[in-house]
C-alpha positions in Angstrom: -21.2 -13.6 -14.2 -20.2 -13.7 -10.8 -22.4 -11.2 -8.4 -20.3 -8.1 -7.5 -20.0 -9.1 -3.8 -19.0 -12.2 -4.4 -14.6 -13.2 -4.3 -14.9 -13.6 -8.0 -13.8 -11.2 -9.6 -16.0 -9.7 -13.1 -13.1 -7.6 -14.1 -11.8 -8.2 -17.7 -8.7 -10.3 -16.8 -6.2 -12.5 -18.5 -6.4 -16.2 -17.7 -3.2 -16.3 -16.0 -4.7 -12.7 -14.2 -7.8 -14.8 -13.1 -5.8 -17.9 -12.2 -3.7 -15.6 -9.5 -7.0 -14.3 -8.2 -8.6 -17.5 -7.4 -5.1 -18.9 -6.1 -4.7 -15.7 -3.7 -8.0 -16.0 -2.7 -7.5 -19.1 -1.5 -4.3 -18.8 0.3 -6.2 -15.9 1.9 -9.0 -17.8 3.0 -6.9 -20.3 4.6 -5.9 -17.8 7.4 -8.7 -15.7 7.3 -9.9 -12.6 9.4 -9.8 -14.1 12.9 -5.9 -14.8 12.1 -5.0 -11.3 10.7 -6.5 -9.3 13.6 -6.0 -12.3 16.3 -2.0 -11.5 15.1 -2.4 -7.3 15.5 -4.5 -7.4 18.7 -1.7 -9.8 20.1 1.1 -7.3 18.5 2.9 -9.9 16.4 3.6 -10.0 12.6 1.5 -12.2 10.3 4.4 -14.2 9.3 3.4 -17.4 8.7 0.6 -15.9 5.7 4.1 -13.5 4.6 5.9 -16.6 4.0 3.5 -18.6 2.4 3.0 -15.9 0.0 6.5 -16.1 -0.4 7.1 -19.3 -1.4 4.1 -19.1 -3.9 5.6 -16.5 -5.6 3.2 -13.7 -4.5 5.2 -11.2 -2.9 7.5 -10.9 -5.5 4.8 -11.3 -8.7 6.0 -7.5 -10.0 9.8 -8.3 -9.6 12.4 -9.3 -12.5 12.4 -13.4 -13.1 16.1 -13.0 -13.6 16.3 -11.7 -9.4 13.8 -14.5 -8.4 10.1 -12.3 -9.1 7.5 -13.3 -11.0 8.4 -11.0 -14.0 4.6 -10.0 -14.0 3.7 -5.7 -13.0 1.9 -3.9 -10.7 -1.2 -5.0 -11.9 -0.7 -8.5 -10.7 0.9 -7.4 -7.0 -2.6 -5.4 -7.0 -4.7 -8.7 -7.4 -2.8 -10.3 -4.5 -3.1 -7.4 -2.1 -7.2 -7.1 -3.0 -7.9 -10.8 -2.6 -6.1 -11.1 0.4 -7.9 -8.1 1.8 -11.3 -9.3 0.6 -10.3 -12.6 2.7 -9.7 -10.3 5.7 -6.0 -10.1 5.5 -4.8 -6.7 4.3 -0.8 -6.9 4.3 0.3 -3.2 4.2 3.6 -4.2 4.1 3.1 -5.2 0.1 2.2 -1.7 -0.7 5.8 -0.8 0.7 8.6 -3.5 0.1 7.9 -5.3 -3.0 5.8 -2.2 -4.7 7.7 0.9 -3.8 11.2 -0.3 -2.5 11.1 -3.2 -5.2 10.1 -1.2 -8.2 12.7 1.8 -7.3 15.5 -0.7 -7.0 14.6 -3.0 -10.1 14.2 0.4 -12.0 17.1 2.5 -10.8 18.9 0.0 -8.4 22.8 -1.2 -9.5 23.5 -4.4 -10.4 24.9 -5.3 -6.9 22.3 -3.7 -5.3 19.3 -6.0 -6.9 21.4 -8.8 -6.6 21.6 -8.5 -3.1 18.1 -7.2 -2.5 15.5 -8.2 -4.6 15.8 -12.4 -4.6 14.7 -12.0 -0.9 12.0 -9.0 -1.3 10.3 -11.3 -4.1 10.4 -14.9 -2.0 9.5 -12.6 1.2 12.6 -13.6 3.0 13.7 -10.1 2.9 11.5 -6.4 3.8 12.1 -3.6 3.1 10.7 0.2 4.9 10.5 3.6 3.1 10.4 6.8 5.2 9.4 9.7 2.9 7.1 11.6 5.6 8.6 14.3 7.9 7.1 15.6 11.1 7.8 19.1 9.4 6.8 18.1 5.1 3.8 15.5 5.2 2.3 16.5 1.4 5.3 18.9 0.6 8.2 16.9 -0.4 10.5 19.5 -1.3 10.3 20.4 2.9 11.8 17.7 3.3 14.8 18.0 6.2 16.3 15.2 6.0 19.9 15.5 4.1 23.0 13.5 3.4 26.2 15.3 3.6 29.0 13.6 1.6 32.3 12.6 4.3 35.1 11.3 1.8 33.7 8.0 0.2 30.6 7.7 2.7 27.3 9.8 3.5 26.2 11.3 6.8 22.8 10.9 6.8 20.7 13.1 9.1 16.8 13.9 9.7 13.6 12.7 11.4 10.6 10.9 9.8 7.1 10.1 11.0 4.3 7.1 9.9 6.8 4.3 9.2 4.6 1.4 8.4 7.1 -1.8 9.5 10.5 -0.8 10.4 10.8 -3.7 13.2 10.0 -6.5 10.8 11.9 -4.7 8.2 16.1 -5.6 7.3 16.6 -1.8 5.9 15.0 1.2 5.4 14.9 3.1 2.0 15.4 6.6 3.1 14.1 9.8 1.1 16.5 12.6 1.4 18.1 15.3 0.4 22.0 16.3 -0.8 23.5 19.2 -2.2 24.0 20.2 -5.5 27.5 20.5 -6.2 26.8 23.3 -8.7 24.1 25.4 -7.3 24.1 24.5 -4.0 20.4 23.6 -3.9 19.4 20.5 -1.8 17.9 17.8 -4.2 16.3 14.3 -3.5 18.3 11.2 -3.5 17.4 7.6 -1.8 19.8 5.6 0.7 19.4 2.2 1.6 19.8 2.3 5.7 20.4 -1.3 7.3 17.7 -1.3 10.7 21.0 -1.9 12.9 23.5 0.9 11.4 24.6 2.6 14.3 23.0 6.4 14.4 19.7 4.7 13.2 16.7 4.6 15.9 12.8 3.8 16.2 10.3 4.2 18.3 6.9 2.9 18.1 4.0 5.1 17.7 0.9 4.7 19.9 -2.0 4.1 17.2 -6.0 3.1 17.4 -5.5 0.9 14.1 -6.2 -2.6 14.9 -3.0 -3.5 12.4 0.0 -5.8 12.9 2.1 -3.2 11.0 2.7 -1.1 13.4 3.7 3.0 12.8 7.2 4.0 13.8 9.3 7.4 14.3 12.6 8.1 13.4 15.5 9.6 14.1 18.8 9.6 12.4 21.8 10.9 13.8 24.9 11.6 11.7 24.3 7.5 10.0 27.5 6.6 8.4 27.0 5.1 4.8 29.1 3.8 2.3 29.0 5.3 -1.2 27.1 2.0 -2.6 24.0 2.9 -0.8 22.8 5.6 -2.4 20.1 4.0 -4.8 20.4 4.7 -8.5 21.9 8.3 -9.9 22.0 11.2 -7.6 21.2 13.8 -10.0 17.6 11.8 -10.5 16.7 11.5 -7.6 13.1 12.7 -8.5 12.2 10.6 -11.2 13.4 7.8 -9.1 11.1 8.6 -6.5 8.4 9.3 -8.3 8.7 5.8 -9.9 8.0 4.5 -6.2 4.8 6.5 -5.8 2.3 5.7 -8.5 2.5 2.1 -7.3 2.4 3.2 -4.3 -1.2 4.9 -4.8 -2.3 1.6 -7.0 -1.2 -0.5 -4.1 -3.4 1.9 -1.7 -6.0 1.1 -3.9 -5.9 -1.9 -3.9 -5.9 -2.1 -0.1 -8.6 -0.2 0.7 -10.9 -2.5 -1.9 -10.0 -5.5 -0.4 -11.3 -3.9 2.8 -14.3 -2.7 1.0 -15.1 -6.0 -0.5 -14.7 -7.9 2.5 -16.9 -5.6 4.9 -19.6 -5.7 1.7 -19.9 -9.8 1.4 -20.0 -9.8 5.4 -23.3 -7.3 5.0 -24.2 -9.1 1.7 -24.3 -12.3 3.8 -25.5 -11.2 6.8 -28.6 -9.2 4.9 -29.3 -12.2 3.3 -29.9 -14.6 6.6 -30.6 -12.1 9.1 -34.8 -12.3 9.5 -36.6 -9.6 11.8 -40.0 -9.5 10.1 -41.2 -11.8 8.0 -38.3 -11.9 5.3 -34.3 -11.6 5.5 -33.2 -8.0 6.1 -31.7 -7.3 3.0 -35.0 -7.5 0.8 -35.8 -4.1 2.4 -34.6 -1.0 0.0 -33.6 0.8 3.0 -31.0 -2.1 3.4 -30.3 -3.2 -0.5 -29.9 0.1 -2.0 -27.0 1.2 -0.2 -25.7 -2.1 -0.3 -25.8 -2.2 -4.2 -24.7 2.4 -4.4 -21.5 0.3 -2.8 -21.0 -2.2 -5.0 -20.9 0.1 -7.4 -19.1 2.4 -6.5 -16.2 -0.6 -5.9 -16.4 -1.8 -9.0 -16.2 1.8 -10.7 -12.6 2.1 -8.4 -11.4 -1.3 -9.2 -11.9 -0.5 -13.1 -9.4 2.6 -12.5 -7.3 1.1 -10.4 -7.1 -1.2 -13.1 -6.4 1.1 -15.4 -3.4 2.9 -13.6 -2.3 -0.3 -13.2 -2.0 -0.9 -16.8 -1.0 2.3 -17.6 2.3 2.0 -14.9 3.0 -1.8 -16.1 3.3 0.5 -19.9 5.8 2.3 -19.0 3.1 5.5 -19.1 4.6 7.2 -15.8 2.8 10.4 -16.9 -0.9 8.9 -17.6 -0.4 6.4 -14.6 0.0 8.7 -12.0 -3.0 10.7 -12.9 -5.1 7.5 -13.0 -3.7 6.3 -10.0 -4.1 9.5 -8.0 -8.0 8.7 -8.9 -8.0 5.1 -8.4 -6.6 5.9 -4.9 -9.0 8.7 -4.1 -12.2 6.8 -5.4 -11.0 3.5 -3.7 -10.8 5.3 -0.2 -13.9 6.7 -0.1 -15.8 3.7 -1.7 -14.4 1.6 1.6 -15.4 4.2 4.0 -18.6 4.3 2.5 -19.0 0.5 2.3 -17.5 -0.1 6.1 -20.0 2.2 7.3 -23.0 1.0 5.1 -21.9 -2.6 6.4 -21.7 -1.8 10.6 -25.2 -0.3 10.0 -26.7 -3.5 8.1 -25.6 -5.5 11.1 -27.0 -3.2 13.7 -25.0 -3.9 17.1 -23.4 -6.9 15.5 -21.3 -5.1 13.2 -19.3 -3.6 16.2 -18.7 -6.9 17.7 -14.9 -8.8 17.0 -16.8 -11.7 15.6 -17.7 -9.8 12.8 -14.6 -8.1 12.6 -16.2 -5.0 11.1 -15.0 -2.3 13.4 -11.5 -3.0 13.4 -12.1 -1.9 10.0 -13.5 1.4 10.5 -10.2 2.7 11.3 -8.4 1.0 8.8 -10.4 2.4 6.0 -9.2 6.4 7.1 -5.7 4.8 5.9 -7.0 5.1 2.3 -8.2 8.6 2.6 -5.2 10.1 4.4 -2.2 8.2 3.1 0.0 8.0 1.4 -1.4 11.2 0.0 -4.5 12.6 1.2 -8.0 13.3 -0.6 -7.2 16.3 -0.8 -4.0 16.7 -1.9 -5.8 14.2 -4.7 -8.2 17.1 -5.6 -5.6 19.9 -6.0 -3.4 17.4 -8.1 -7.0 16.6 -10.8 -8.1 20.0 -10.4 -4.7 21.6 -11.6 -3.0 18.7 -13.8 -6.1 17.5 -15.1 -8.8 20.7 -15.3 -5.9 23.1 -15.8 -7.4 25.4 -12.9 -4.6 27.6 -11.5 -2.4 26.0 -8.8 -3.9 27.0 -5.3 -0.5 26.5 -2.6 
């Protein structure tokens, strides 16, 4: 068996599982580290690794074979997002336009509307955005202001969101809001596919410390003319849709944020084992090992659960899956943090040097602890849904 820090992976996989792994892996370590943050400290997109990925059938793995995907699940989009961050290239964009936008419309989507969209989500030629977060409704969905008025055959669509990973390399925008219930009058979810040029439709960057080529974007819409067709799936499910979008959403995150950790742990690992002060390498110290190995551990124990969520989604158990996935997400986060931190402090004043490439990832690892939900909101969702304790807001 493979040692924990290694790119192997000692998870209980399929062939075909293990085969994507190693091929990912791979493809990753062909670009590398210096690439992906050489690309976000110039402020370009990593396209070349995008369309590579493309064209081996990695982007798409979760999507239908019968619109050009892989016809595998989440759990195989999972393994290509955690070996290419263990290789130093953590795409965010997966995490949003094959796992969320192309789950919800391969799910819910019409027959025109996968037809049109997924072929290019799965080969990469295509991206897809999702704005769900408001300036006004970050945790609290059902704040959200954002609402869709009907005007004969079309929608108006207007509202303002916040933390848009992507919209400039992006073709459309799937858009969380709100219309009115024709027989109650209460506002209820729906999803609209935007096009990034529909008139009405404007971004603006937002200034960010992430060292990321996926940059963070406001926006504002202003009475968006849509056509009836863009409304994704049935307006009176609205919810259900959604949350079909979300629990592969928080695997993804997951998955993210332990492709960070693994890659910051292998750069201490290595380091620890070559780096001689004394007499012997640094990492035959227990002030050095031992926190090296709690983090190991502590990845492995949130790669088995997002593993499990993971299988749980792919089984059509939305119910199961997004408890496990709300914990998969919560104990992946915190395992990076840890693991970043452990790994700056093995390499003393090395680790916050750009050879290393370890502090660009100390920033990056708060993405898994405060998005797309935060820890917290984590906590109350296991202490009520899976303790039963009393709901607290």
């Amino acid at each position: 068996m493979p040692a924990p820090h290694s790119t192997e992976s000692p998870l209980i996989e399929t062939p075909e599982q293990t085969a994507l792994r190693r091929a990912v892996g791979d493809l990753g370590r062909r670009f590398g580290s210096s690439y992906f943050l050489g690309k976000a400290r110039a402020g370009e997109h990593t396209d070349e690794l995008w369309q590579e990925a493309g064209k081996l059938g990695y982007i798409g793995v979760n999507l239908p074979e019968e619109y050009g995907g892989g016809g595998a699940g989440v759990t195989e989009l999972a393994i290509v997002l955690e070996e290419l961050g263990t290789a130093g290239c953590p795409l965010l964009m997966l995490v949003v336009s094959p796992a969320i936008c192309g789950t919800i419309l391969a799910r819910f989507g019409t027959e025109a509307q996968k037809r049109h969209w997924l072929p290019g989500l799965a080969d990469g030629s295509k991206k897809m955005a999702f704005a769900i977060t408001e300036p006004d409704a970050g945790s609290n969905s059902h704040r959200l202001a954002t609402v869709a008025h009907r005007d004969g055959d079309d929608w108006l669509l207007n509202g303002r969101k916040v933390f848009i990973s992507g919209i400039d390399g992006s073709d459309a925008v799937l858009v969380v809001g709100r219309t009115e219930d024709a027989r109650t009058g209460k506002l209820k979810p729906a999803l609209f596919m935007v096009p990034r040029t529909a008139p009405g439709f404007e971004y603006r960057p937002i200034a960010m410390e992430l060292v990321s080529p996926e940059r963070q974007f406001e926006v504002f819409l202003d009475d968006v003319r849509l056509p009836a067709d863009a409304l994704v799936g049935d307006e009176n499910a609205g919810l259900q849709q959604l949350f079909a979008g979300l629990n592969p959403e928080r695997i993804m995150t997951a998955a993210f944020s332990l492709g960070i950790a693994r890659q910051a742990l292998d750069t201490a690992v290595g380091y620890a084992k070559t780096r001689t002060v004394w007499e012997q390498p640094i990492g035959a110290h227990q002030g050095l090992a031992h926190p090296l190995a709690q983090c190991a551990i502590e990845i492995e124990l949130a790669r088995l659960m997002m593993a499990k969520a993971a299988h749980l989604y792919d089984a059509g158990d939305d119910l199961a899956a997004g408890e496990a996935a709300n914990m998969a997400k919560y104990a992946a986060g915190e395992a990076a943090c840890r693991t970043v931190d452990q790994a700056v402090q093995t390499l003393g004043g090395n680790g916050l040097t750009e050879e290393y490439g370890l502090a660009a990832l100390i920033s990056a690892t708060r993405v898994g602890r405060v998005a797309p939900v935060s820890r917290e909101m984590v906590l109350n969702y296991v202490a009520q849904h899976t303790l039963g304790l009393p709901r607290s807001y």
